[in-house]
Residue frames relative to the residue before (quaternion, step in Angstrom):
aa qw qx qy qz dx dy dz
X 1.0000 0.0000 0.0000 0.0000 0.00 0.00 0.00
X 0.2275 0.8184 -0.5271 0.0253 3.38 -0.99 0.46
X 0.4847 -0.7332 0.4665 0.0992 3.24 -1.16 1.74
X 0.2373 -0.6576 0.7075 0.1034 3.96 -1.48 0.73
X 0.1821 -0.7068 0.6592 0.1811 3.38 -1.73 0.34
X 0.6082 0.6279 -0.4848 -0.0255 3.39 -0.98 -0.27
X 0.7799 -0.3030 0.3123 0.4499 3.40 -1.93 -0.62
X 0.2047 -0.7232 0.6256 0.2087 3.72 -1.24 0.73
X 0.7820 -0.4725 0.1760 0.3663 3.20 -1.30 0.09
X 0.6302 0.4695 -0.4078 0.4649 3.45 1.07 -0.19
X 0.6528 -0.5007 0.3174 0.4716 3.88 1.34 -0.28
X 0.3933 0.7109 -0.3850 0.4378 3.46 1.62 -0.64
X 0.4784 -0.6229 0.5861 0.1991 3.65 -1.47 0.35
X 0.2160 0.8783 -0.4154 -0.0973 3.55 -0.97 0.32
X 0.3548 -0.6863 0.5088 0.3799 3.84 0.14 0.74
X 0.0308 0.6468 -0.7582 -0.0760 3.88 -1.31 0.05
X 0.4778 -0.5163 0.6677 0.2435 3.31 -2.11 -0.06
X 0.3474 -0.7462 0.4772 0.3079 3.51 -0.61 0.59
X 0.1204 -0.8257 0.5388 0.1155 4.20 -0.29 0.69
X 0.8567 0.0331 0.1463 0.4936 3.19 0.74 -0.43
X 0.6503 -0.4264 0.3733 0.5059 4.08 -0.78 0.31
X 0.9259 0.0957 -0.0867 0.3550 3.00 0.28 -1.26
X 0.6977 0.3885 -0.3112 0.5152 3.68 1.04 0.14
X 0.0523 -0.7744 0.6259 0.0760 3.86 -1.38 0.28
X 0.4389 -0.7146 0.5401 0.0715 3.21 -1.15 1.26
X 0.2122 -0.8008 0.5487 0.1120 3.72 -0.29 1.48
X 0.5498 -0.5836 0.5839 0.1273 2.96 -1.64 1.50
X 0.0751 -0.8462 0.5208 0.0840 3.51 -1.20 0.79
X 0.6134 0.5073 -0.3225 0.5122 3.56 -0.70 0.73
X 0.8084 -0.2188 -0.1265 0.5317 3.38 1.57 0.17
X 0.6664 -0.5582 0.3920 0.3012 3.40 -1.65 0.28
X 0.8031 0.1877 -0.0739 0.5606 3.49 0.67 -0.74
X 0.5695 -0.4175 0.6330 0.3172 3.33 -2.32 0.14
X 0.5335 0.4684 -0.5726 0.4101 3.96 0.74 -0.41
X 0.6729 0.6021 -0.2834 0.3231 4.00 0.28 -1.16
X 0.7584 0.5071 -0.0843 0.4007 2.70 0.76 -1.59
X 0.4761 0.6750 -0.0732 0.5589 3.20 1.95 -0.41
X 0.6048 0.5501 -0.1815 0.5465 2.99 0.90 -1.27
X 0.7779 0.5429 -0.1216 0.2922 2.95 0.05 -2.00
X 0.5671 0.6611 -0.0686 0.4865 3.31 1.89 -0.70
X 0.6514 0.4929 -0.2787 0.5050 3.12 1.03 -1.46
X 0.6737 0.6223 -0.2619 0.3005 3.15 1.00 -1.96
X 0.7571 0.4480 -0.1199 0.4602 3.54 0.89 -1.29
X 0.3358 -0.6141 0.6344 0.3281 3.99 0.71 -0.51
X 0.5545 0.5476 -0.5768 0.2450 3.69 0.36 0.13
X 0.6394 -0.4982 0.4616 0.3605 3.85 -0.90 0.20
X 0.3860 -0.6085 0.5102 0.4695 4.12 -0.40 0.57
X 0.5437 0.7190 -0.3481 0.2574 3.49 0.52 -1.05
X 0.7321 0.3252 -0.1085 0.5886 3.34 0.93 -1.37
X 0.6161 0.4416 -0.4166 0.5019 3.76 0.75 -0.10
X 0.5215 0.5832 -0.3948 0.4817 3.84 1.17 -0.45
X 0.7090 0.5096 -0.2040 0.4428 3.48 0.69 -1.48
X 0.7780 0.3770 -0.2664 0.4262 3.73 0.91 -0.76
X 0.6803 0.4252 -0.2801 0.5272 3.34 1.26 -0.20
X 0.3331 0.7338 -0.5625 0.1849 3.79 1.35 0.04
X 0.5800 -0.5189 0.5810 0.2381 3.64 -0.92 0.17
X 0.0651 -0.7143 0.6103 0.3361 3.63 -1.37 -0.47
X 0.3407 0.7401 -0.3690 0.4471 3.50 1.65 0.59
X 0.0869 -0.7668 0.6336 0.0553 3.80 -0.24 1.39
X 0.1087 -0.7057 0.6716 0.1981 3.20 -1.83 0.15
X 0.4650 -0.6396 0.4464 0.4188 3.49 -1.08 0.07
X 0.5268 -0.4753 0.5595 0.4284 3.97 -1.07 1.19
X 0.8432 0.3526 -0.3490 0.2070 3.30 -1.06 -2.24
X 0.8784 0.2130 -0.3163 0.2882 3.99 0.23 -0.27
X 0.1779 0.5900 -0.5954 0.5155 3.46 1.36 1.27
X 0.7699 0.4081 -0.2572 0.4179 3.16 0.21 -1.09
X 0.6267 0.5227 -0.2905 0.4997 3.93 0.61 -1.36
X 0.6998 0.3279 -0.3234 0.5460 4.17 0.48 -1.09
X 0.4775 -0.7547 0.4233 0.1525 3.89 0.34 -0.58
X 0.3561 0.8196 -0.2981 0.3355 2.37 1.63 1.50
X 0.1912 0.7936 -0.4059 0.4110 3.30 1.71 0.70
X 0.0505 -0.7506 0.6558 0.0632 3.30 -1.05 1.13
X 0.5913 -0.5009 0.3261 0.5414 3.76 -0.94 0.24
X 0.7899 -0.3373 0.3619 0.3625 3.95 -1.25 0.86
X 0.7906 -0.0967 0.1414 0.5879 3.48 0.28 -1.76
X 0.0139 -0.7992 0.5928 0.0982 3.74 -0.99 0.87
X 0.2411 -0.6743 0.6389 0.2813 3.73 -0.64 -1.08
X 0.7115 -0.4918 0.3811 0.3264 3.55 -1.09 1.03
X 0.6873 0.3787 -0.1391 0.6041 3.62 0.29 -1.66
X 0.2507 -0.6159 0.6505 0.3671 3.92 -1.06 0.11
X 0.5530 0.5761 -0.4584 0.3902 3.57 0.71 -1.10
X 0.7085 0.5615 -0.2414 0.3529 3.58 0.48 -0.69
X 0.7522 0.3745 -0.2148 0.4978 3.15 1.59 -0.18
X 0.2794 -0.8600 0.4250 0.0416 3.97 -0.26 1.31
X 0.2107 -0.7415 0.6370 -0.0048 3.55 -0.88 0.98
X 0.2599 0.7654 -0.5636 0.1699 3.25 -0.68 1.25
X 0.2988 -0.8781 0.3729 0.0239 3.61 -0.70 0.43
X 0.3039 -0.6927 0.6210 0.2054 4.42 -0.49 0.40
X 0.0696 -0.6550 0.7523 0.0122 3.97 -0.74 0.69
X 0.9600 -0.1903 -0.0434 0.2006 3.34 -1.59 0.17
X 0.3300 0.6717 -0.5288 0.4003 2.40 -0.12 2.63
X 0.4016 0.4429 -0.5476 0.5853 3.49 0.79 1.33
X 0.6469 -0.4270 0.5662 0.2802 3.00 -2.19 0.75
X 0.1064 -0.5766 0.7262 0.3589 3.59 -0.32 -2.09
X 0.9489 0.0252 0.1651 0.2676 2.50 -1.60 -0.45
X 0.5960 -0.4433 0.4952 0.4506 3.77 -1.26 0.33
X 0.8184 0.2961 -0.2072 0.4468 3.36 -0.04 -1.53
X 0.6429 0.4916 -0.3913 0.4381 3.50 0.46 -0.85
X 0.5044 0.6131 -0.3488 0.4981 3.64 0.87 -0.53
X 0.6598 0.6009 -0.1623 0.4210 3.65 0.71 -1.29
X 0.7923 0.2096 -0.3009 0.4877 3.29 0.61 -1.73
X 0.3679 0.7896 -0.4465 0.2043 3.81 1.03 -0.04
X 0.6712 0.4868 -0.1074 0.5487 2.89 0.88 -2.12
X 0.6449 0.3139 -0.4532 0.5294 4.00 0.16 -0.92
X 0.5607 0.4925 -0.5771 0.3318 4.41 -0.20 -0.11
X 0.6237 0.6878 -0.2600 0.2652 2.70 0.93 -1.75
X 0.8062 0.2618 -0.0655 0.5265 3.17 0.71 -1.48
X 0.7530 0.3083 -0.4280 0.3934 3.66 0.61 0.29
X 0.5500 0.5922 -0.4677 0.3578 4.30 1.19 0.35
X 0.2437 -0.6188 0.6028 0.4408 3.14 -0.78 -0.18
X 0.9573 -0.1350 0.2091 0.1475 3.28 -2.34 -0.18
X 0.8400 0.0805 -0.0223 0.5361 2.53 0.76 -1.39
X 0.5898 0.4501 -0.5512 0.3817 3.47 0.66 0.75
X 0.5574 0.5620 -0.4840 0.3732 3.76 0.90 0.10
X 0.6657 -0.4843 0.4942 0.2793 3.19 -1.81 1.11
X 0.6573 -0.5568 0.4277 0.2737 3.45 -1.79 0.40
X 0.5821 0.5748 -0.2348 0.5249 2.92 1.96 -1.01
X 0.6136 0.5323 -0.3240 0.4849 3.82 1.04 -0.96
X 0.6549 0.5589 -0.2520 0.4419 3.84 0.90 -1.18
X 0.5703 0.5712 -0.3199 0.4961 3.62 1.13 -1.00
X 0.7228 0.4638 -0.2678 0.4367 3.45 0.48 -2.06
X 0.6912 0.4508 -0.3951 0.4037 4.12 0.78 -0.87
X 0.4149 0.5850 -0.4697 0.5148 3.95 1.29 -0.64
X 0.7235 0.5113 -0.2779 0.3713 3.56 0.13 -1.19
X 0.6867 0.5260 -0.3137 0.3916 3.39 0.72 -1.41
X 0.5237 0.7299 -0.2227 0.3787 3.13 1.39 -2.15
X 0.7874 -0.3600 0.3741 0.3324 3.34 0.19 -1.75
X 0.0492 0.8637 -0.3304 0.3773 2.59 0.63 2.59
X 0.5786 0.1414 -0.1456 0.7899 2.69 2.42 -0.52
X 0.1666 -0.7210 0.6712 -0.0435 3.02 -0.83 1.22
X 0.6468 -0.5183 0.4061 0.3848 3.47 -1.21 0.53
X 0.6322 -0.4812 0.4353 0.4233 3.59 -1.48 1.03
X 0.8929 0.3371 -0.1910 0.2294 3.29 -1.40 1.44
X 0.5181 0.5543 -0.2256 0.6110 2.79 2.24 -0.87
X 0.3995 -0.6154 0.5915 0.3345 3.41 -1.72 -0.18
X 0.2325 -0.7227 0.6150 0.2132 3.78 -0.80 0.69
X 0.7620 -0.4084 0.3000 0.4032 3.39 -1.64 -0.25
X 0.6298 -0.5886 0.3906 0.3229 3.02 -0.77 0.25
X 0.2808 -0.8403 0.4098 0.2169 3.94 -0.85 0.25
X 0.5298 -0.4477 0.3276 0.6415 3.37 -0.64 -0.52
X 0.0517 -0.8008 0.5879 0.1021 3.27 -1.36 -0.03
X 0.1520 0.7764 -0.6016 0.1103 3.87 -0.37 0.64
X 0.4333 -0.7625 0.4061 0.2568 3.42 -1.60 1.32
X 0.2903 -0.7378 0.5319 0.2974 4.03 -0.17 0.09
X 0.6195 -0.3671 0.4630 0.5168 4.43 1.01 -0.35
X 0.5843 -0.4883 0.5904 0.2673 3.18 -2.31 0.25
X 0.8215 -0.3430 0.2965 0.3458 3.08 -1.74 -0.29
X 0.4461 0.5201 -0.4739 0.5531 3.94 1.64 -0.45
X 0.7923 0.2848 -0.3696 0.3932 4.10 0.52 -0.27
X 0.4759 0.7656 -0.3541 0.2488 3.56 0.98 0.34
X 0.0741 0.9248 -0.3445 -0.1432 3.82 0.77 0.58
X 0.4944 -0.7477 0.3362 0.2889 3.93 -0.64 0.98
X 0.3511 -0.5902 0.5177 0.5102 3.81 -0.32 0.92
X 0.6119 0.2613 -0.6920 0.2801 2.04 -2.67 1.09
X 0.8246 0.4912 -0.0733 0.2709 3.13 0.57 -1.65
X 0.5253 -0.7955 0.1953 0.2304 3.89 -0.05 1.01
X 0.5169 -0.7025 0.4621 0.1604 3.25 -0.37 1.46
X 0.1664 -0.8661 0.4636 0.0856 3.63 -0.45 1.12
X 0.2669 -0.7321 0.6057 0.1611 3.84 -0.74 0.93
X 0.2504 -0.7662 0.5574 0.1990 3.77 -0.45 1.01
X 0.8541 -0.3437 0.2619 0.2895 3.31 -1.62 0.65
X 0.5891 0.6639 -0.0902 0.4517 3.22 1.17 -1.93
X 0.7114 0.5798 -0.2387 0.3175 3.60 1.08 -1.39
X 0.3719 -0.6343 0.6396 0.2244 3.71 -1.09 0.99
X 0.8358 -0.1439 0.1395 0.5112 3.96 0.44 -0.40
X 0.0031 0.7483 -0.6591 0.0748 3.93 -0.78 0.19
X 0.1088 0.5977 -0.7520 0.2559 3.28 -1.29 2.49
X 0.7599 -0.4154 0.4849 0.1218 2.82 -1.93 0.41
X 0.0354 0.8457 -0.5267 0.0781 3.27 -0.97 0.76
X 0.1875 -0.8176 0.5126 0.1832 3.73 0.95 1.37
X 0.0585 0.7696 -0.6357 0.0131 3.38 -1.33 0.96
X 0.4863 -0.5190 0.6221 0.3274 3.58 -1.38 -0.20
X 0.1225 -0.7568 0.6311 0.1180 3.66 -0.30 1.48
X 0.1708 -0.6512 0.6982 0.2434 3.76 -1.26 0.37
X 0.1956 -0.6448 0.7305 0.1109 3.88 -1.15 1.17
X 0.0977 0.7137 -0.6916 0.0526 3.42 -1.86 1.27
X 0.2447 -0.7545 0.6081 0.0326 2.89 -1.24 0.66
X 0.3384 -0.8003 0.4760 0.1360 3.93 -0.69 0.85
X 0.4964 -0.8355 0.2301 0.0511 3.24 -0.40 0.62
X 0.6977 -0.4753 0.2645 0.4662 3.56 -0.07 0.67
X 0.8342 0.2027 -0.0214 0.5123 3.52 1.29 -1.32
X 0.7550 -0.2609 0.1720 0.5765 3.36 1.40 0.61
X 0.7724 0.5628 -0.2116 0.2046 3.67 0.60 -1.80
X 0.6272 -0.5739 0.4711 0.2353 3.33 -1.05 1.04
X 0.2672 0.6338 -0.7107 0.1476 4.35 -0.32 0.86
X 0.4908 -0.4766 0.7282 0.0410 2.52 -1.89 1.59
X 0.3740 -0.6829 0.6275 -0.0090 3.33 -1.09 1.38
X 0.5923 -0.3507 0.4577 0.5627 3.57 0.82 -1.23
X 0.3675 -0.6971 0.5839 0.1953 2.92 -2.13 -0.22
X 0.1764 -0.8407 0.4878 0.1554 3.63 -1.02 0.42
X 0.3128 -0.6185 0.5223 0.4968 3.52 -0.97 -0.90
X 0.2212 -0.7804 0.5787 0.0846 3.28 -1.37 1.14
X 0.2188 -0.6642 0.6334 0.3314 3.58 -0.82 -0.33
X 0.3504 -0.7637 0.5418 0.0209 3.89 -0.70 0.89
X 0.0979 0.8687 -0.4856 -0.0002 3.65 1.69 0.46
X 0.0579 -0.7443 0.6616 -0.0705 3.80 -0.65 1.11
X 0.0920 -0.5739 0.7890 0.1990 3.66 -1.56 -0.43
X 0.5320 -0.7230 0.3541 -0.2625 1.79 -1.27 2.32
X 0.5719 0.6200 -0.1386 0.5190 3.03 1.58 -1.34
X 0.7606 0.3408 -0.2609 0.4870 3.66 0.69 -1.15
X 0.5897 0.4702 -0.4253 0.5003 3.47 1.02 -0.29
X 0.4704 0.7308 -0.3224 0.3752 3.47 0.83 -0.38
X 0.6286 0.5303 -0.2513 0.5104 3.37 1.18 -2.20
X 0.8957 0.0530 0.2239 0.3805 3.59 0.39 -1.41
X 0.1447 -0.7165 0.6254 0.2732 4.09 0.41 0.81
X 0.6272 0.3735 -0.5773 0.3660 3.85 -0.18 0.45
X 0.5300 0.5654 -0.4124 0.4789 3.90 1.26 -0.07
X 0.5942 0.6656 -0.3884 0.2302 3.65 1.01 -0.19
X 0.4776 0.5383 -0.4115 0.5592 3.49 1.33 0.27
X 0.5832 0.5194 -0.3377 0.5255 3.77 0.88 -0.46
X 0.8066 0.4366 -0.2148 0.3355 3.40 0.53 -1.57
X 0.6716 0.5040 -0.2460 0.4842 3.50 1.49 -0.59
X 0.5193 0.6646 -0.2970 0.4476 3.65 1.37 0.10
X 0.5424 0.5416 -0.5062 0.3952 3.12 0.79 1.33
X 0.8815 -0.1964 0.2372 0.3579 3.65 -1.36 -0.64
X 0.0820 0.8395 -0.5033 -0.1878 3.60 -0.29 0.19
X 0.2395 -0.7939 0.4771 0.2910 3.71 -0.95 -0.41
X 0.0883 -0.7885 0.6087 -0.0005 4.06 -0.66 -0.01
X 0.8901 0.1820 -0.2370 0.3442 3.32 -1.57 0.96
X 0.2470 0.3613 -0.8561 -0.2747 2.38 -1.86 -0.98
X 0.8894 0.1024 -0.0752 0.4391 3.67 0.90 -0.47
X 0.6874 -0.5337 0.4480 0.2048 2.82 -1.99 0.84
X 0.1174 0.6652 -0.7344 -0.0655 3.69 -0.53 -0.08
X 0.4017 -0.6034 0.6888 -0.0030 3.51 -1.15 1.95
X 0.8836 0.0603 -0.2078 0.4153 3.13 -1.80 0.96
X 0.7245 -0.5491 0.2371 0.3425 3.44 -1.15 0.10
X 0.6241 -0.6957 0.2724 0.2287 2.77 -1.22 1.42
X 0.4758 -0.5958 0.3455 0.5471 4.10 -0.76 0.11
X 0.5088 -0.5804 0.3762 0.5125 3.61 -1.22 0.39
X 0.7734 0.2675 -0.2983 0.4913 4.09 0.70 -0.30
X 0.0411 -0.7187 0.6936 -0.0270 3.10 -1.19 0.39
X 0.2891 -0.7715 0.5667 -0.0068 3.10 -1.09 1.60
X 0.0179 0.8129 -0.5804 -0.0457 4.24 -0.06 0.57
X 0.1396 -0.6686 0.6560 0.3210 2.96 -1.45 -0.49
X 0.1770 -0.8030 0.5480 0.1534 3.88 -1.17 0.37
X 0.0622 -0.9253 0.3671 -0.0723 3.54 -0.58 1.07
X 0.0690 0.7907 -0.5847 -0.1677 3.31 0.35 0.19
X 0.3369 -0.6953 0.6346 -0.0163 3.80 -1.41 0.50
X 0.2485 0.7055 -0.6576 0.0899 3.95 -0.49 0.81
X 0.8427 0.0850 -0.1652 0.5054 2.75 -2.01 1.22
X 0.6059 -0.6898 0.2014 0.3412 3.49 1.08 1.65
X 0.4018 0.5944 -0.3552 0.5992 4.11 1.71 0.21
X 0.4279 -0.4340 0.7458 0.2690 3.65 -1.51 1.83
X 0.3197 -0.5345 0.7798 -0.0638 3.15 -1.74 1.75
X 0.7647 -0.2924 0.2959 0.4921 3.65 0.45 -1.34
X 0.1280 0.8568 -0.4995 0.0003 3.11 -0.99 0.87
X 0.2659 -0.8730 0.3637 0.1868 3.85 -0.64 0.38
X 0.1426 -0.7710 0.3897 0.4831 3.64 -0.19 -1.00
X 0.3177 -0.7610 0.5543 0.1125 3.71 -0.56 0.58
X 0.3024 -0.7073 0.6222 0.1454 3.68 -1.44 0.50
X 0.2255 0.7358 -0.6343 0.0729 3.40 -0.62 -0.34
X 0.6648 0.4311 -0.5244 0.3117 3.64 -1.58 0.64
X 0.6813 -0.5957 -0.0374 0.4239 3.18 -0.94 1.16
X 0.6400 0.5841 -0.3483 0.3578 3.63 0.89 -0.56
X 0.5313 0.3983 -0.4429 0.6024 3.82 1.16 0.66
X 0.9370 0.2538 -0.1976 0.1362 3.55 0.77 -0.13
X 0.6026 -0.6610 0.1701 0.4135 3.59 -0.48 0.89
X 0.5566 0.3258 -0.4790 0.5956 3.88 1.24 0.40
X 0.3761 -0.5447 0.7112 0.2369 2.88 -1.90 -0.47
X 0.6438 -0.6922 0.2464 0.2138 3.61 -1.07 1.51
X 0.5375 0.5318 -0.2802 0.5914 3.30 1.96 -0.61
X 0.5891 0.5710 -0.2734 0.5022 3.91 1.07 -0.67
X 0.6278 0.6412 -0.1001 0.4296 3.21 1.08 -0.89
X 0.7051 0.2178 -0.1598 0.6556 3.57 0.99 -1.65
X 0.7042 0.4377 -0.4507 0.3307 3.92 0.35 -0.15
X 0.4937 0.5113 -0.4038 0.5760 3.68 1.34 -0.14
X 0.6666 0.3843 -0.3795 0.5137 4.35 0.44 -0.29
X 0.9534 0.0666 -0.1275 0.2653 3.59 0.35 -0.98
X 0.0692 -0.5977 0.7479 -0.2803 3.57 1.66 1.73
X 0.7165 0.5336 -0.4068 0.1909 3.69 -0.31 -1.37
X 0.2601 -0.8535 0.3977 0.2137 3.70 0.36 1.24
X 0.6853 0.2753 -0.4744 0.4790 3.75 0.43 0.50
X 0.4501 0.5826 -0.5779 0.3522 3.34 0.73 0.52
X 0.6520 0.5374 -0.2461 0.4749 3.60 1.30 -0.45
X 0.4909 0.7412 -0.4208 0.1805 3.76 1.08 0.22
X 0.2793 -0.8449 0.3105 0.3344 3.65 -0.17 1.32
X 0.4443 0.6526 -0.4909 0.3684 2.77 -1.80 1.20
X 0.6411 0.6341 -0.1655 0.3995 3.00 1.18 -1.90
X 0.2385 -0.7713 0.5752 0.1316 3.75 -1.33 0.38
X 0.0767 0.8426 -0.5312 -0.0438 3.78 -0.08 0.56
X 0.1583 -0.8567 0.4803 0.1013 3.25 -1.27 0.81
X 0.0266 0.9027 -0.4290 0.0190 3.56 0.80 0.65
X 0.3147 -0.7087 0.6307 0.0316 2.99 -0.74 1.50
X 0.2957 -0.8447 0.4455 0.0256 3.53 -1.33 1.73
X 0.8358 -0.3925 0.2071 0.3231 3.42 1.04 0.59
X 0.0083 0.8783 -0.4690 -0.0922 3.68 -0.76 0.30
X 0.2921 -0.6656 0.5944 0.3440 3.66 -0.97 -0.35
X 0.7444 0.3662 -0.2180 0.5141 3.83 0.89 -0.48
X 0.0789 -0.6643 0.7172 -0.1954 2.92 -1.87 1.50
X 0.3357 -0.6788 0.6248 0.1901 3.31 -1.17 1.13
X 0.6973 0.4870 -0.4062 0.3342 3.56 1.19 -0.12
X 0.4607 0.6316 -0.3505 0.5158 3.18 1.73 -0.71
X 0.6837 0.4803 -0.2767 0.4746 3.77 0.84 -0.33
X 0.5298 -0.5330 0.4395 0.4920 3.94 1.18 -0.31
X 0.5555 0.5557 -0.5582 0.2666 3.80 0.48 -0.46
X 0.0851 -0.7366 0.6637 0.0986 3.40 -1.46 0.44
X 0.5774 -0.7188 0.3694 0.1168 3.07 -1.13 1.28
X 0.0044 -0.7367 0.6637 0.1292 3.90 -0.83 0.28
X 0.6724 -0.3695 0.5241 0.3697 3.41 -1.73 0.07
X 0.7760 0.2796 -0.2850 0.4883 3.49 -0.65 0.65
X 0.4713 0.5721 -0.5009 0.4469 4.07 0.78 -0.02
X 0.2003 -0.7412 0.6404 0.0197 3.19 -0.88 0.90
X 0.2889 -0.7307 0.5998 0.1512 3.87 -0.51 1.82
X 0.0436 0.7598 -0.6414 -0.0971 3.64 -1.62 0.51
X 0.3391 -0.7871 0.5141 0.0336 3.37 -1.06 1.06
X 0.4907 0.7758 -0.3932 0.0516 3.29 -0.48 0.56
X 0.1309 -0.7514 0.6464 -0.0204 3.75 -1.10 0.53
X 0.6559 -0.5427 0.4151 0.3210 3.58 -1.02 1.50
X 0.7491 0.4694 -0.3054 0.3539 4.03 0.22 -1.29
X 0.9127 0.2828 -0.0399 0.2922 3.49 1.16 -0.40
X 0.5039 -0.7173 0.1631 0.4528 2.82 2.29 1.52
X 0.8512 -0.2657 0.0451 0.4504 3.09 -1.36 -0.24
X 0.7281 -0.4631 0.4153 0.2881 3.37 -2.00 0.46
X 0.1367 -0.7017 0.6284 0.3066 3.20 -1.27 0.91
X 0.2133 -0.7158 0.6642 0.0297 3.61 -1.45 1.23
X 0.0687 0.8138 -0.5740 0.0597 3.62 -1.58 0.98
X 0.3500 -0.7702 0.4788 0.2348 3.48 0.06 1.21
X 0.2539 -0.7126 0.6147 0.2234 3.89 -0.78 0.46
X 0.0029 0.6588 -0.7493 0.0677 3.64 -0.97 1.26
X 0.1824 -0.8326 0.5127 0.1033 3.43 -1.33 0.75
X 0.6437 -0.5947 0.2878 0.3862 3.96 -0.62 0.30
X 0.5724 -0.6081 0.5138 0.1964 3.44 -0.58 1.71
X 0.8179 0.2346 -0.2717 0.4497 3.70 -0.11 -1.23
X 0.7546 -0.3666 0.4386 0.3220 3.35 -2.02 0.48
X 0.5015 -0.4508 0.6157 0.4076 3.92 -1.43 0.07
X 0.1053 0.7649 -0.6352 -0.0211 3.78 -0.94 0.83
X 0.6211 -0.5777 0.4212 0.3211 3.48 -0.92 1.44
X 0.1558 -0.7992 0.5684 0.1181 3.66 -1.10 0.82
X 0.4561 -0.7111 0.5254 0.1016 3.01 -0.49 1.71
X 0.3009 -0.5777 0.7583 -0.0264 3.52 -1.63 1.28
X 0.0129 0.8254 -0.5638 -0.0266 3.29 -0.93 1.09
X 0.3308 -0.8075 0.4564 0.1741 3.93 0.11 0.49
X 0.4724 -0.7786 0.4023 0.0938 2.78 -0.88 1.93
């Protein structure tokens, strides 16, 4: 099953059930997946069955929600401040072969000539899935902003002034929601795009908190309950309406070197990450990059995401800021 948000014509909000490519079946009794969520946690009932009892017999058509740009992000939360972006970096395999020449480094460098980034990825290999119940190692982890940096597909992913470069990065988005009493519910999962600049992380991996402080995107859809352990995508970007480049990517847990329960107990030990109410998106990583390929980006390339399990593609045109970087002035109170 899997759930959409956005603006109807009159401007109003509406949650729906996806039925089909091209039609969606509006949920009644509320406006969002945050509520409806809620309403879930509160009750022990399964979203699934609260989706099914509140389905509507009111259809809309999919293709111009999408075409006018009325898509909101999957899962949001009233307050943006209230809603957290955060992310896991090297912790997929890739590829067969790339997978290959990994393991043969692995096992033929020594210590001290591997990167921080190589040392992280062997922690991971080492012990990322730990047995049900246990704690594994820890991962990377880096924040990306609240909900004022969250942008709805369709709509165009900005590259600030400041920026050395800005691509895509197809991920598996986990959506949570905190509970009334503290507890950690998985809402579902989506596809996100994790848009970073590359380049400055590039200058320096200590610039990579800097470089990952930008905009992200996620959805058009929800995919309820748990996610498959593979997932096949494809990433594309597209200029001047012509496939520029595209790849395919893997992700879910069996491409990667944590495990998804390893993952959410290494983000929320972190006791205000657990304050109820709160929304967290947490974007899970990738192996594929049009930059990692040479492609450079321009204003007007339009990024598309997509993978059979989770309906249509999420797409975002990159437009970048017109005015100059201008020094921000601190004034003392």
């Amino acid at each position: 099953m899997r759930l959409v948000q956005f603006r109807a014509e009159s401007g109003g909000r509406r949650a729906a059930m996806v039925e089909n490519e091209e039609t969606l079946q509006l949920l009644d009794g509320t406006e969002s997946v945050y509520e409806l969520a809620k309403q879930a946690g509160r009750s022990g009932q399964p979203l699934t069955e609260l989706v099914e009892e509140n389905l509507s017999d009111q259809r809309v058509d999919y293709g111009p929600v999408v075409a006018e740009k009325r898509l909101l992000p999957p899962l949001d939360h009233p307050d943006p401040a209230r809603l957290f972006i955060s992310g896991t970096g090297l912790d997929h395999l890739g590829s067969a072969q790339a997978r290959d020449a990994m393991h043969q480094q692995l096992n033929t460098d020594e210590e001290e000539t591997l990167t921080d980034s190589m040392r992280m990825f062997r922690l991971g290999l080492e012990g990322g899935k730990p047995a049900p119940g246990q704690v594994g190692v820890a991962p990377e982890w880096f924040y990306k902003g609240d909900g004022r940096w969250l942008v709805p597909p369709e709509q165009p992913l900005t590259m600030p002034a400041f920026a050395l470069e800005g691509s895509e990065e197809p991920e598996l988005v986990g959506c949570y929601l905190i509970g009334d009493d503290g507890a950690v519910l998985r809402v579902g999962f989506t596809l996100g795009n994790e848009f970073s600049d590359h380049v400055l992380e590039k200058k320096n991996y200590l610039y990579l908190a800097h470089s990952k402080l930008r905009q992200s995107s996620c959805g058009p859809e929800l995919l309820l309950g748990d996610p498959p352990a593979h997932v096949e995508g494809t990433a594309r970007i597209l200029r001047a309406g012509r496939e520029l480049w595209a790849a395919p990517f893997l992700t879910g847990e069996a491409n990667m070197t944590h495990s998804l329960a390893n993952i959410q107990h290494h983000h929320f030990k972190y006791a205000p990450f657990r304050t109820p109410g709160d929304v967290h998106l947490h974007f899970y990583g990738t192996a594929t990059l049009s930059f990692a390929a040479g492609i450079r980006t321009e204003p007007g390339d339009v990024f598309e995401i997509s993978a059979p399990e989770f309906g249509r593609p999420l797409r975002n045109e990159l437009i970048d800021t017109p005015e100059a970087e201008k020094l921000v002035a601190v004034k003392t109170l």
